[in-house]
C-alpha positions, 0 to 999 in steps of 0.5 A: 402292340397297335401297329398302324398302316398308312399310305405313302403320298403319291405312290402307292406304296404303304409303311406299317409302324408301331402307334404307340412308339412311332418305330417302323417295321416297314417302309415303301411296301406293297399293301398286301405285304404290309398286311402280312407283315402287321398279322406276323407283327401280333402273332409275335406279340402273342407268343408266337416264335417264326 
């Protein structure tokens, strides 16, 4: 699944959602948070089971 990062206006804060069905996974986190958060998001679509 495309999962998208996208910066919070005026904060610096960020939210990952999914492109293609606009679900989000994550709302008013930290970058790096969110980055972990869409590489978990592919390793789940690929098989992986936390």
């Amino acid at each position: 699944m495309p999962y998208t990062l996208r910066k919070l206006q005026n904060q610096n804060k960020w939210k990952v959602f999914n492109s293609k069905t606009k679900r989000v996974h994550a709302r008013a986190t930290s970058h790096t948070k969110a980055l972990r958060q869409i590489r978990l998001l592919n390793a789940i679509d690929h098989g992986f089971k936390p």
